[in-house]
C-alpha positions as MATLAB code, in Angstrom:
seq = 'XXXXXXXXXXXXXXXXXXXXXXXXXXXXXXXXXXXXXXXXXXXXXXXXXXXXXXXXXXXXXXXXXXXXXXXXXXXXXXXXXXXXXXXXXXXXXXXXXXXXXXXXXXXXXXXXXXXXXXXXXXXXXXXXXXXXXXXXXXXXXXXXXXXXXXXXXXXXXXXXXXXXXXXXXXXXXXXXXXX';
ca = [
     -22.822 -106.117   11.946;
     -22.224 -102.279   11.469;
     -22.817 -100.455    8.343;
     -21.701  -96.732    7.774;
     -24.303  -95.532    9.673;
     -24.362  -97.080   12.810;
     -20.310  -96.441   12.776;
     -21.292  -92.746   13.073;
     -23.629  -93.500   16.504;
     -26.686  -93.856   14.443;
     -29.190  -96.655   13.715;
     -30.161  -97.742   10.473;
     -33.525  -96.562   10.863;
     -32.339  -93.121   10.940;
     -31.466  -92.836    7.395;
     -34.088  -90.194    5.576;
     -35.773  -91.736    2.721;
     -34.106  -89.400    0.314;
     -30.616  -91.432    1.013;
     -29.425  -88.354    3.459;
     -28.156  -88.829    6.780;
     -29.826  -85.271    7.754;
     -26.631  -84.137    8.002;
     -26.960  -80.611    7.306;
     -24.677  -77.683    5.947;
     -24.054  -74.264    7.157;
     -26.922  -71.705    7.598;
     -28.570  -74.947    8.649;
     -29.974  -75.867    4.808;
     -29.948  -79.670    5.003;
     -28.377  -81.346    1.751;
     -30.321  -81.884   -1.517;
     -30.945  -85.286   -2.855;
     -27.887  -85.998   -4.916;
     -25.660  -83.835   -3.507;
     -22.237  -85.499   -2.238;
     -23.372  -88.708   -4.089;
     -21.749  -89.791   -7.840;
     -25.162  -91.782   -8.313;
     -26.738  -89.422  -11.324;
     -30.365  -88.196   -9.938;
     -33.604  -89.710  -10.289;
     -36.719  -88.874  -11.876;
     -38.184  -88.318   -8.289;
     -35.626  -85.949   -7.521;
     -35.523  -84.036  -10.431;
     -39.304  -83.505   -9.863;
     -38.381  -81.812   -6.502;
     -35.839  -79.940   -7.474;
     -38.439  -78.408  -10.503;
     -40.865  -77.830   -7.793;
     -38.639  -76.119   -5.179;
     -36.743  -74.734   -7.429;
     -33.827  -75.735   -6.580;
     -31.221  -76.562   -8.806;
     -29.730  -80.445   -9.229;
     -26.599  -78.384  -10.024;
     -24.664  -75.859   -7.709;
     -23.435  -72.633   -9.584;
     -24.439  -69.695  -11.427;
     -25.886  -70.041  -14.798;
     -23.987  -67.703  -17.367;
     -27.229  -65.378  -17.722;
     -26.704  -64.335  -13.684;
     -23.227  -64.076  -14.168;
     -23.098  -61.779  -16.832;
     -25.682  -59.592  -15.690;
     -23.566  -59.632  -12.271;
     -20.678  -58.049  -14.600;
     -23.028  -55.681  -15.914;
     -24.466  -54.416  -12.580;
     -20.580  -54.267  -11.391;
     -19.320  -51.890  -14.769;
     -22.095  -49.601  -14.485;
     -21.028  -49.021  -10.677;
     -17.637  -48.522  -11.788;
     -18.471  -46.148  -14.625;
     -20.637  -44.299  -12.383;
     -17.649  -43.822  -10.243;
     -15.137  -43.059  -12.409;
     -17.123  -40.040  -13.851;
     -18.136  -38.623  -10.589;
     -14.279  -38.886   -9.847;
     -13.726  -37.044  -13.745;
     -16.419  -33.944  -12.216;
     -14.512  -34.100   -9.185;
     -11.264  -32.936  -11.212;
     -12.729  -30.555  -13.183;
     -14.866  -28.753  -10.611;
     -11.646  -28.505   -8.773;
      -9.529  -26.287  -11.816;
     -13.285  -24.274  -11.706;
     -12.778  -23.530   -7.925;
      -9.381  -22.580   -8.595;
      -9.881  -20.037  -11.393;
     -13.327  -18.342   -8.887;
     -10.841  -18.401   -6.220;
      -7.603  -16.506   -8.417;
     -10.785  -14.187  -10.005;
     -11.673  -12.789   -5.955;
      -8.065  -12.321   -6.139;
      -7.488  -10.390   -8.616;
     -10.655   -8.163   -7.699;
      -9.699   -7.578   -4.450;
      -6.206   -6.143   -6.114;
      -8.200   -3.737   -8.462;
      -9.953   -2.224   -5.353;
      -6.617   -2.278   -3.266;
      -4.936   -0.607   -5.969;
      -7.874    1.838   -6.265;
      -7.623    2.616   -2.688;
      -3.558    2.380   -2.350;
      -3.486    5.615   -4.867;
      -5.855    7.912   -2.722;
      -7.009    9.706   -5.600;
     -10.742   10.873   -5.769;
     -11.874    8.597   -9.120;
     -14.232    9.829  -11.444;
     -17.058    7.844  -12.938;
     -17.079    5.716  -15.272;
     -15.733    2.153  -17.146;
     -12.169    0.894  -16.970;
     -11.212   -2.174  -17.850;
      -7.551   -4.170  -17.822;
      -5.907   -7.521  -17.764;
      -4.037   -8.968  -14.464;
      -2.167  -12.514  -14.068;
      -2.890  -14.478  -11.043;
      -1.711  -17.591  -10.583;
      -0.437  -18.290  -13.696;
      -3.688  -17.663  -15.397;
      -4.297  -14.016  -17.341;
      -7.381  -12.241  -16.488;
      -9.726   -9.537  -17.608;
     -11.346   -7.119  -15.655;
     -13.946   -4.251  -15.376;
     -13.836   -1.369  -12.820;
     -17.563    0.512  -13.150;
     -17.217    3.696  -10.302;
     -20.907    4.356   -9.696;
     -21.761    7.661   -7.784;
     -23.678    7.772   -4.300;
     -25.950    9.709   -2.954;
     -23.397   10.960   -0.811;
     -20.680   12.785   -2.301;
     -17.541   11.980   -0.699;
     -18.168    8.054   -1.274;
     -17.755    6.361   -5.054;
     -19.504    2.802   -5.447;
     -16.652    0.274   -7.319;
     -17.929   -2.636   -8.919;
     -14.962   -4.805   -9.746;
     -16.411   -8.008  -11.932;
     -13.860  -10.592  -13.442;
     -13.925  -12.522  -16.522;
     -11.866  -15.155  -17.974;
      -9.500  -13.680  -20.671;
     -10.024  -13.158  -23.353;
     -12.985  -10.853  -23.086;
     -16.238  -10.584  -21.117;
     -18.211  -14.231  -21.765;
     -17.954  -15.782  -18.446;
     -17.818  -13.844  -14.730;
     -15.640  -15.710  -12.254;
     -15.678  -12.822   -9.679;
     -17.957   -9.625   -8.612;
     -16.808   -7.164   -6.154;
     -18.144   -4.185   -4.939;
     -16.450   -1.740   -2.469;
     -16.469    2.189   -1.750;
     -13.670    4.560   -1.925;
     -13.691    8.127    0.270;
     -12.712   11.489   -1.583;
      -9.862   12.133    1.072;
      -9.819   15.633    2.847;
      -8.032   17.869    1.485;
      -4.932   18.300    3.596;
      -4.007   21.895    4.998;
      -0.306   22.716    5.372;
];
């Protein structure tokens, strides 16, 4: 006589109480009570599962799901606006970068003339890059004569509210030439 049991190379006696075979699943968790069997659980077993914890149902329940989801769209938010700062610290950059620019052309331009500037303010408007620019030239005396201080700072246009660039160079009073 063979049952389903003894078919499978074990004895009758093997059988756990709880109707399992001991069989157990990956991770090496053996099988609850009712699970793999259509027979609807017992009192006994529900009393288990209460005091393990375990549940006689496999699953999420819709509370841990939906705070899953919620977990998962403040990630994503998170990373969409650090992506959003990403773009816009990148036009920022751009516009510093184009500012040094267009300082470094006041001061070349300064120096390109070889005149010996006098002190004082100047200020003007230069395109770089497709973007329009203010400026303002201040020529600073030094304590030595033949050098002038230039402080170049850049703004975005219109007007003086925000600095993108500050330069400061010196320009020599050239000797005077002898024919």
């Amino acid at each position: 006589m063979t049952d389903r049991h003894s078919r499978s190379g074990r004895s009758g006696g093997d059988r756990r109480q709880d109707g399992s075979n001991g069989v157990s699943l990956r991770g090496g968790r053996h099988r609850h009570p009712t699970e793999g069997s259509a027979e609807p659980a017992s009192r006994d077993d529900r009393r288990k599962c209460i005091a393990t914890g375990a549940s006689l149902r496999g699953g999420f329940t819709l509370i841990e799901v939906l705070v899953a989801l919620a977990i998962v769209s403040i990630a994503l938010l998170a990373a969409l606006r650090a992506a959003g700062q990403g773009t816009s610290n990148v036009e920022a950059l751009r516009a510093r970068l184009l500012a040094g620019w267009v300082a470094e052309n006041v001061l070349a331009e300064q120096r390109a003339r070889g005149e010996w500037p006098s002190t004082g303010l100047q200020r003007g408007t230069q395109r770089q890059g497709g973007i329009e620019f203010a400026w303002r030239e201040e020529i600073i005396a030094t304590p030595n004569a033949r050098f002038r201080r230039v402080d170049i700072r850049v703004f975005a246009a219109p007007g003086e509210a925000q600095q993108l660039s500050h330069l400061t160079g010196f320009v020599v009073d050239p000797p005077a030439r002898t024919p």
